[in-house]
C-alpha positions as CSV (number, residue, x, y, z in Angstrom):
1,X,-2.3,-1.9,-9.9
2,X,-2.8,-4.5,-7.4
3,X,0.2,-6.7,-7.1
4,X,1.4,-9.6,-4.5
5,X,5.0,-9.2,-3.2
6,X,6.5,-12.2,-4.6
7,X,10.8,-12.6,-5.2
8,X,11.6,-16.1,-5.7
9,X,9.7,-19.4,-6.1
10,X,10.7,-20.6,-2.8
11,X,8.8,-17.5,-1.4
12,X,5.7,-18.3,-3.4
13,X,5.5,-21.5,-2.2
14,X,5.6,-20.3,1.5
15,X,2.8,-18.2,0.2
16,X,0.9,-20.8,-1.3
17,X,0.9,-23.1,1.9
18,X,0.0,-20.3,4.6
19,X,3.7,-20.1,6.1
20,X,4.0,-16.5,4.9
21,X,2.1,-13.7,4.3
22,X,1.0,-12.0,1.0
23,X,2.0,-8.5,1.4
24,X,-1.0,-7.1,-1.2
25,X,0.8,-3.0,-2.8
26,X,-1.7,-0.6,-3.7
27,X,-1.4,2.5,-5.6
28,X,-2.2,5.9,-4.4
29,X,-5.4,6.1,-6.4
30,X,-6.9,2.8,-4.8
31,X,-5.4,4.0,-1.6
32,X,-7.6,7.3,-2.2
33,X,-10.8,5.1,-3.1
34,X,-10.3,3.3,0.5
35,X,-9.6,6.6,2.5
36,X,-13.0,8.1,0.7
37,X,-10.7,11.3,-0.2
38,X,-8.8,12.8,-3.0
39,X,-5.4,11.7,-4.4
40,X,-3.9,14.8,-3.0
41,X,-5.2,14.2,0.4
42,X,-3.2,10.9,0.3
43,X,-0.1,12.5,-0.6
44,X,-0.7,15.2,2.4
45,X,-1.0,11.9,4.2
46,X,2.8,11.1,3.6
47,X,4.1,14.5,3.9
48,X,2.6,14.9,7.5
49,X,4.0,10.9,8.1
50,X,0.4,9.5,9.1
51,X,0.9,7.2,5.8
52,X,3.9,5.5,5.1
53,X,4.3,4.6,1.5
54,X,6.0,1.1,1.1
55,X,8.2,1.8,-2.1
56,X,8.6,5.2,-4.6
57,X,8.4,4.3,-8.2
58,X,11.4,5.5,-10.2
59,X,11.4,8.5,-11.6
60,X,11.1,12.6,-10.5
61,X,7.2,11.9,-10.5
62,X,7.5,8.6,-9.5
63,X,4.5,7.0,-7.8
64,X,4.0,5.8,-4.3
65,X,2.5,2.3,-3.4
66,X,1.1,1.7,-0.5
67,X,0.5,-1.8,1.6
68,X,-3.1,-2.3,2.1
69,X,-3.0,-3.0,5.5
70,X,-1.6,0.0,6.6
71,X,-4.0,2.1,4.5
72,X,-7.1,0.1,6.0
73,X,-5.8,0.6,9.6
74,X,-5.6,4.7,8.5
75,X,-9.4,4.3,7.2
76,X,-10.4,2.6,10.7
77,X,-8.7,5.1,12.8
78,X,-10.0,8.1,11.2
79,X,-13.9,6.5,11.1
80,X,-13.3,6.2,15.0
C-alpha cells in the first residue's frame, strides 16, 4: 500500500519540481517489515506513543498508516 500524499494538481506540481515534499504512507505491515518485528509489535508501538500513526482507516478495525520517515527514524533509534 505505498501511496504519495497528493490533494490537488497544484500540489503535484510542487512535488514534481522539488518545492515540496512527498510525504510517502505506509501500512502497518510494511511498517512491521522495516522494524524487523511482528504486526502486533507495531501496534504496541502506538499504544505506548513511540509510533505515531499518520491517519486511521475508517472503520471499527480500521487500519493505521504510517509516514515512512518516522518509522525509519524508530528503526535507527532502536539499532542504536
Amino acid at each position: 500500500m505505498n501511496c504519495k500524499l497528493v490533494r490537488s494538481a497544484h500540489l503535484r506540481k510542487l512535488q514534481q519540481c522539488g518545492k515540496l515534499p512527498v510525504v510517502e504512507l505506509i501500512s502497518t505491515r510494511e511498517a512491521a517489515e522495516l522494524l524487523r518485528c511482528s504486526r502486533r509489535t507495531v501496534e504496541r508501538h502506538v499504544a505506548s506513543g513511540r509510533l505515531v500513526p499518520k491517519a486511521k482507516l475508517p472503520g471499527r478495525t480500521g487500519a493505521f498508516v504510517f509516514r515512512r520517515v518516522d518509522v525509519e527514524r524508530l528503526a535507527r533509534k532502536q539499532a542504536a
